[in-house]
VMD Tcl script that builds the backbone (N, CA, C; Angstrom):
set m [mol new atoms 270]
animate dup $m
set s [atomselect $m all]
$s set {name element resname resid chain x y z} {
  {N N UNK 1 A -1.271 6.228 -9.943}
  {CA C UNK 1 A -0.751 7.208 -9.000}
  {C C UNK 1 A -1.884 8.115 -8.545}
  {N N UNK 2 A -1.841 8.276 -6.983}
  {CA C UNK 2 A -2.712 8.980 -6.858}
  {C C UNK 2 A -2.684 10.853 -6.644}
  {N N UNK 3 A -3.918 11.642 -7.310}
  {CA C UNK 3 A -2.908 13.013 -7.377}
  {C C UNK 3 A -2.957 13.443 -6.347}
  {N N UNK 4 A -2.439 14.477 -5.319}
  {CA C UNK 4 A -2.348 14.471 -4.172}
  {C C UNK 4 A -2.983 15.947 -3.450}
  {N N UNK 5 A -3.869 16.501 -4.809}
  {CA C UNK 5 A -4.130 17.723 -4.462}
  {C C UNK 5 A -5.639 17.979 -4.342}
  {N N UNK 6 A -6.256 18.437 -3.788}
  {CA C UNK 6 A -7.784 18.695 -4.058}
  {C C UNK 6 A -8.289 19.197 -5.223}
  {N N UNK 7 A -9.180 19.993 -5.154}
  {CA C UNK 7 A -9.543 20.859 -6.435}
  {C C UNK 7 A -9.272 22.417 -5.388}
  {N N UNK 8 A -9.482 22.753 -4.150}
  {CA C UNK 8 A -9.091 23.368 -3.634}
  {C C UNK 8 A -7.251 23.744 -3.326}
  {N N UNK 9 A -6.576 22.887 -3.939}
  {CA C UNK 9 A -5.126 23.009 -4.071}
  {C C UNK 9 A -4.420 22.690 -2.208}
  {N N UNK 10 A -5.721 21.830 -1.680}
  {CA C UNK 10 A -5.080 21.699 -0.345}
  {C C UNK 10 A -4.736 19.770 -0.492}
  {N N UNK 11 A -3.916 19.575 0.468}
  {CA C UNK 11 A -3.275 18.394 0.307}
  {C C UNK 11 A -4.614 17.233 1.118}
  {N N UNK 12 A -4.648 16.216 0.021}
  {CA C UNK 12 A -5.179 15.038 0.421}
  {C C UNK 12 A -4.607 14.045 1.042}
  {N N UNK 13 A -5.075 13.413 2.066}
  {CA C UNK 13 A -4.513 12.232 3.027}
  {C C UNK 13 A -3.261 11.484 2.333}
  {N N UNK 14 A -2.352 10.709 2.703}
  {CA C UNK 14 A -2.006 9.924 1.677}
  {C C UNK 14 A -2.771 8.550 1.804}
  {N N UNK 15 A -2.867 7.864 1.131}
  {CA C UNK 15 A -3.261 6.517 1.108}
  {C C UNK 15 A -2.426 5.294 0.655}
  {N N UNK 16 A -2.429 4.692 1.918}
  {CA C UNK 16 A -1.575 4.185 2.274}
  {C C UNK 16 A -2.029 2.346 2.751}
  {N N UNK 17 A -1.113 1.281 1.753}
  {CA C UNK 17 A -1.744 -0.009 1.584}
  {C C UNK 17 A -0.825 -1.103 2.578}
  {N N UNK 18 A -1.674 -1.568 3.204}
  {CA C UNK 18 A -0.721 -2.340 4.378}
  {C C UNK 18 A -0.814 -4.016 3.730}
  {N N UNK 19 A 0.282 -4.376 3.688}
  {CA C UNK 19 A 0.649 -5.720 3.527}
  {C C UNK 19 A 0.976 -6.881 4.568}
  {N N UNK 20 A 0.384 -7.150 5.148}
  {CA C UNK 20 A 1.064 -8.347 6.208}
  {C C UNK 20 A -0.032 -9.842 6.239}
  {N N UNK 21 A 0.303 -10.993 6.263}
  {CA C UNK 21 A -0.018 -11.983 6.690}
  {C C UNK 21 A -0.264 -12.180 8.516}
  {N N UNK 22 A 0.277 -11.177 8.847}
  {CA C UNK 22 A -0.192 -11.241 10.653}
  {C C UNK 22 A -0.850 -10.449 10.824}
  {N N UNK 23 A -1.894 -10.979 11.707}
  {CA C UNK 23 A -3.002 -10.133 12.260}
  {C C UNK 23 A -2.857 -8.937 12.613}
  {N N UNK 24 A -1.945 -9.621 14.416}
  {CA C UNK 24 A -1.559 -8.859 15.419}
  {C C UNK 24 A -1.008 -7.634 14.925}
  {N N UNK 25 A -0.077 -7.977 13.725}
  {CA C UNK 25 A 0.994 -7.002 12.982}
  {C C UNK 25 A 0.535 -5.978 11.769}
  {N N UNK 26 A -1.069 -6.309 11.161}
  {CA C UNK 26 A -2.298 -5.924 10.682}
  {C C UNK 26 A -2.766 -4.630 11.756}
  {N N UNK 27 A -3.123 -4.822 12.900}
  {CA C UNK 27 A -3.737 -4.489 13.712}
  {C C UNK 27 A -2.328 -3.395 14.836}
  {N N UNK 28 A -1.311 -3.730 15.177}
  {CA C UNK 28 A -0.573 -2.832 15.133}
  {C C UNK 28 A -0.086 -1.679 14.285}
  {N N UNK 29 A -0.477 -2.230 13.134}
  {CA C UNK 29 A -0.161 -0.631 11.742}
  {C C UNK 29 A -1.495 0.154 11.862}
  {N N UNK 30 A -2.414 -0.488 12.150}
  {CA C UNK 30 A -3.862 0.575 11.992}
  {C C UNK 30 A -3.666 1.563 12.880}
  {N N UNK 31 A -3.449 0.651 14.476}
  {CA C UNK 31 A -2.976 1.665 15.314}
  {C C UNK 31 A -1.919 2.696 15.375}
  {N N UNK 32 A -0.965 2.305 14.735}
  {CA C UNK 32 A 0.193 3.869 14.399}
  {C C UNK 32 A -0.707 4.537 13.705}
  {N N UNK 33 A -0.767 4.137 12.072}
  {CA C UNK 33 A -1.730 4.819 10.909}
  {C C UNK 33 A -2.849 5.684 11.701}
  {N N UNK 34 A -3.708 5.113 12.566}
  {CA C UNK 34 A -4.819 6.132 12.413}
  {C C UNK 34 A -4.287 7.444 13.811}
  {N N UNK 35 A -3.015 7.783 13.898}
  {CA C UNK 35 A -2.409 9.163 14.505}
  {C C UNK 35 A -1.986 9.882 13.663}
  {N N UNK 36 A -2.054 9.890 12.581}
  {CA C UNK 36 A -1.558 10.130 11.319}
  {C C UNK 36 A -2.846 10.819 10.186}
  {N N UNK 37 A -2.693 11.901 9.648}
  {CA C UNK 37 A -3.706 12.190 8.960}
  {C C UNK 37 A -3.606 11.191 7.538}
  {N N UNK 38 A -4.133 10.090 7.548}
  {CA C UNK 38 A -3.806 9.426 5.944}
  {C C UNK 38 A -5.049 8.173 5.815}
  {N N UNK 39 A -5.235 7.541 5.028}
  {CA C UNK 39 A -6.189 6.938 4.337}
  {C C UNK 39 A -5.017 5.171 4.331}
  {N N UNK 40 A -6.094 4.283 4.929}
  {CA C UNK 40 A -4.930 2.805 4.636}
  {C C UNK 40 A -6.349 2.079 4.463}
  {N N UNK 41 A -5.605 0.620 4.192}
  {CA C UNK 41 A -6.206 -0.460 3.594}
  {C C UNK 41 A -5.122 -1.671 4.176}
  {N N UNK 42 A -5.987 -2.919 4.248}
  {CA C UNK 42 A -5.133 -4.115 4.463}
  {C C UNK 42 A -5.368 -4.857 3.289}
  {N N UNK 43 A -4.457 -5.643 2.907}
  {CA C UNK 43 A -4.102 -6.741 2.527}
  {C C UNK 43 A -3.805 -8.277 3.027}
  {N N UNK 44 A -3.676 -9.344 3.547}
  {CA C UNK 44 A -3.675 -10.205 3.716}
  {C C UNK 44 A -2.462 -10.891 3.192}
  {N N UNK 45 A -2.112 -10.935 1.985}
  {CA C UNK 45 A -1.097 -11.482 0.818}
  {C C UNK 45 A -0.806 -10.749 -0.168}
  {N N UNK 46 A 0.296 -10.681 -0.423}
  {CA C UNK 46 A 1.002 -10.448 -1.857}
  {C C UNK 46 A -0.004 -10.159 -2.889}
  {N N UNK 47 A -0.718 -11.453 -3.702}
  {CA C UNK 47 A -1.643 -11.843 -4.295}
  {C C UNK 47 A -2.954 -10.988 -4.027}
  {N N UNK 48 A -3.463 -10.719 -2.444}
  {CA C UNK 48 A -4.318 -9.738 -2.349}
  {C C UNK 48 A -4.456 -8.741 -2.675}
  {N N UNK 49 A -2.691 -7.816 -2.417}
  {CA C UNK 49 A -2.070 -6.489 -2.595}
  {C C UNK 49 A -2.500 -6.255 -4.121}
  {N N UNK 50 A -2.089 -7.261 -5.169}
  {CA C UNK 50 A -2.058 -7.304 -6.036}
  {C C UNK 50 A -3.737 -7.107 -6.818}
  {N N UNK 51 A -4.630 -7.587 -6.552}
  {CA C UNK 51 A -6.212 -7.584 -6.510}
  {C C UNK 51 A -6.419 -6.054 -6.308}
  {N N UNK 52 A -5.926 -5.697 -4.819}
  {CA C UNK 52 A -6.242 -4.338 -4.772}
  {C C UNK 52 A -5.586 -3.429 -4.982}
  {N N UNK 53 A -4.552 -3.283 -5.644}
  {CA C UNK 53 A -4.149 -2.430 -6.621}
  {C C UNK 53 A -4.794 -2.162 -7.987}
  {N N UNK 54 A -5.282 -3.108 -8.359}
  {CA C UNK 54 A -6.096 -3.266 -9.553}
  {C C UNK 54 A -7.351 -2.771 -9.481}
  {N N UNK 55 A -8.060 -2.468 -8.599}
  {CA C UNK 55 A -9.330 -1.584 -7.899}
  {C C UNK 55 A -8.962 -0.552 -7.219}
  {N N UNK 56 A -8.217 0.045 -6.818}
  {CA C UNK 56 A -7.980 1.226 -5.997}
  {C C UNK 56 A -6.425 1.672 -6.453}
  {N N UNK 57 A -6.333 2.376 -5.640}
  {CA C UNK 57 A -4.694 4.116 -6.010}
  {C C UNK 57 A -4.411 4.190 -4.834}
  {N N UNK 58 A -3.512 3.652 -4.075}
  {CA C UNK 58 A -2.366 3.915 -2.913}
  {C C UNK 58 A -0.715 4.748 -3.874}
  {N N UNK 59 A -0.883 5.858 -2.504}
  {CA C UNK 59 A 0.529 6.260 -2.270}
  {C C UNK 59 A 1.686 5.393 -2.351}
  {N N UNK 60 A 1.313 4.978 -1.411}
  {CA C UNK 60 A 2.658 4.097 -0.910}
  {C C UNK 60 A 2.281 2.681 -0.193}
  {N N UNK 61 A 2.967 1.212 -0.170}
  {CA C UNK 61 A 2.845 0.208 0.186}
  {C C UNK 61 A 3.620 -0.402 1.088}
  {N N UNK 62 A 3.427 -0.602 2.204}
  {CA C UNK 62 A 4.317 -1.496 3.140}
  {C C UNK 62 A 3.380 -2.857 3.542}
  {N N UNK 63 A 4.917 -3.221 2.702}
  {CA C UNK 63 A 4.838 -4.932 2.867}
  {C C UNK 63 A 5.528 -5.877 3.734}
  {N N UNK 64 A 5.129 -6.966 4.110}
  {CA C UNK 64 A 5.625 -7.958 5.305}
  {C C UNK 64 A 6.887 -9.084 3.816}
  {N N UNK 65 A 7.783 -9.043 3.955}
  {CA C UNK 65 A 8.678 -9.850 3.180}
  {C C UNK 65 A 8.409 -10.934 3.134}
  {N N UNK 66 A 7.671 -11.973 4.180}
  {CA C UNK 66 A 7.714 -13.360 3.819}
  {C C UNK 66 A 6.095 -13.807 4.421}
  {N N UNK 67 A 5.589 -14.008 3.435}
  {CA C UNK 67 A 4.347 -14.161 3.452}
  {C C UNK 67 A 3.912 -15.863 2.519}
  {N N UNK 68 A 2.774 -16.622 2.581}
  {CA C UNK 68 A 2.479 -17.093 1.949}
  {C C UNK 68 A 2.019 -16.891 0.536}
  {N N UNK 69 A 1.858 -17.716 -0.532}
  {CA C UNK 69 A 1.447 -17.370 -1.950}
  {C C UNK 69 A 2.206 -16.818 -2.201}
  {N N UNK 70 A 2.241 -15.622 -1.965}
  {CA C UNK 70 A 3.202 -14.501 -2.900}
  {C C UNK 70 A 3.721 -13.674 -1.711}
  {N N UNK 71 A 4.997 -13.434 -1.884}
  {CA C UNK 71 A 5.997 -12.925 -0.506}
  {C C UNK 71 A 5.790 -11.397 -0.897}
  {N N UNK 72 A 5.905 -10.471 -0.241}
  {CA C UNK 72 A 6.095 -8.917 -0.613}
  {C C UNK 72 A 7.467 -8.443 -1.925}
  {N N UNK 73 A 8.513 -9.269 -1.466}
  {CA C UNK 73 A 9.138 -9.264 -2.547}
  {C C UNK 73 A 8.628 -9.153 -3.961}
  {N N UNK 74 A 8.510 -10.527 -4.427}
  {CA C UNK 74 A 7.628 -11.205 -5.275}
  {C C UNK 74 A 6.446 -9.969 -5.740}
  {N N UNK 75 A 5.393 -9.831 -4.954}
  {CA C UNK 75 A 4.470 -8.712 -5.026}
  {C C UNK 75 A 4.989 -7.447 -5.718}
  {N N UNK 76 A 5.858 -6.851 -5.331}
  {CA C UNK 76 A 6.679 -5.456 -5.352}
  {C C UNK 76 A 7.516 -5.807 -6.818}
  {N N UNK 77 A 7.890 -6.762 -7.640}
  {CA C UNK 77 A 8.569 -6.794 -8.647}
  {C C UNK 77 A 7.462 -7.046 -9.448}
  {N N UNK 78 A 6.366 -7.573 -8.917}
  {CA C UNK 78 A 5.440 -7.603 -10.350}
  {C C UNK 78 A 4.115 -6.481 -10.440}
  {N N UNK 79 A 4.314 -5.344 -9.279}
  {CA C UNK 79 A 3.892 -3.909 -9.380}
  {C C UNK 79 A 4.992 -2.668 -10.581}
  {N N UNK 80 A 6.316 -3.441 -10.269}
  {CA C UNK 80 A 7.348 -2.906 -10.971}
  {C C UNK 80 A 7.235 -3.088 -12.587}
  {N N UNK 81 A 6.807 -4.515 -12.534}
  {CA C UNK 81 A 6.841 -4.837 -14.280}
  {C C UNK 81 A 5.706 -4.494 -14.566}
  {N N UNK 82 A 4.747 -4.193 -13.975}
  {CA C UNK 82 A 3.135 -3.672 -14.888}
  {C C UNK 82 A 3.451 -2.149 -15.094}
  {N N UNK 83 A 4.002 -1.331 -14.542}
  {CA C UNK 83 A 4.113 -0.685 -14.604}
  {C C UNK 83 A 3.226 0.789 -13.681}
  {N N UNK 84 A 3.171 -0.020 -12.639}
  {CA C UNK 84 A 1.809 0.926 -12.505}
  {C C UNK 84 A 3.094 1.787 -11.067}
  {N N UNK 85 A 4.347 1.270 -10.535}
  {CA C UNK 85 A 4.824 2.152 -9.754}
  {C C UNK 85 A 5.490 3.210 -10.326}
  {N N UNK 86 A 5.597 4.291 -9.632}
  {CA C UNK 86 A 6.436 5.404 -9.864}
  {C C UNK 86 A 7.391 5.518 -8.516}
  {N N UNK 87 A 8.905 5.266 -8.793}
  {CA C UNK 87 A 9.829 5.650 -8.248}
  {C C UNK 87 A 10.467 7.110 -8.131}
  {N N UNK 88 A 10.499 7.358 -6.535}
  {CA C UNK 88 A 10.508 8.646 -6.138}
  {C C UNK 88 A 12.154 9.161 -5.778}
  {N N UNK 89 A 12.535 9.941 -5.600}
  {CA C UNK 89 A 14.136 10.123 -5.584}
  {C C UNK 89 A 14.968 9.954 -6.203}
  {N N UNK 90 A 16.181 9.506 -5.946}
  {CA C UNK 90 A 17.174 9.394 -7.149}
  {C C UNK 90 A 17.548 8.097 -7.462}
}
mol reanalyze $m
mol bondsrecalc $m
mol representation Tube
mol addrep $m
C-alpha cells in the first residue's frame, strides 16, 4: 500500500496501474490519466500486472476483463490471495 502523504503532510499523486491487452485502449487511459494530477503505469497482461506489483506500490488498478494468459479477473483474485490488497469501504 502506498502511503499517501508526504513528509510535508501534503497529498501525493495517486498511482495508478493500467491493465489492458489493447493498445488503442492503453493509449486512451494515458490520455484521460494525464488531466488528472496522478502517477500510472501500463501493463500489457494479467501476468505483467502481476510482475509489477511485485516491484512497485499502486493505489489502485484498472483492469481489461478478458485478456490473454491471465484475464484481469484471474489477476485480481490472485492480488487478493497474496495478500498484498487492501479493501476500501464497506
Amino acid at each position: 500500500m502506498v502511503e499517501n502523504l508526504n513528509s510535508d503532510n501534503t497529498l501525493r499523486p495517486l498511482r495508478i496501474l493500467v491493465v489492458d491487452d489493447s493498445r488503442s485502449d492503453l493509449i486512451l487511459m494515458g490520455r484521460i490519466l494525464c488531466n488528472f494530477n496522478c502517477e500510472y503505469d501500463f501493463s500489457k497482461s494479467g501476468v505483467e500486472s502481476l510482475e509489477k506489483l511485485e516491484s512497485d506500490e499502486f493505489n489502485l488498478m484498472l483492469t481489461d476483463c478478458q485478456m490473454p494468459l491471465m484475464d484481469g479477473h484471474t489477476a485480481v483474485n490472485r492480488i487478493r490471495e497474496s495478500g498484498r490488497c487492501r479493501k476500501s469501504g464497506n
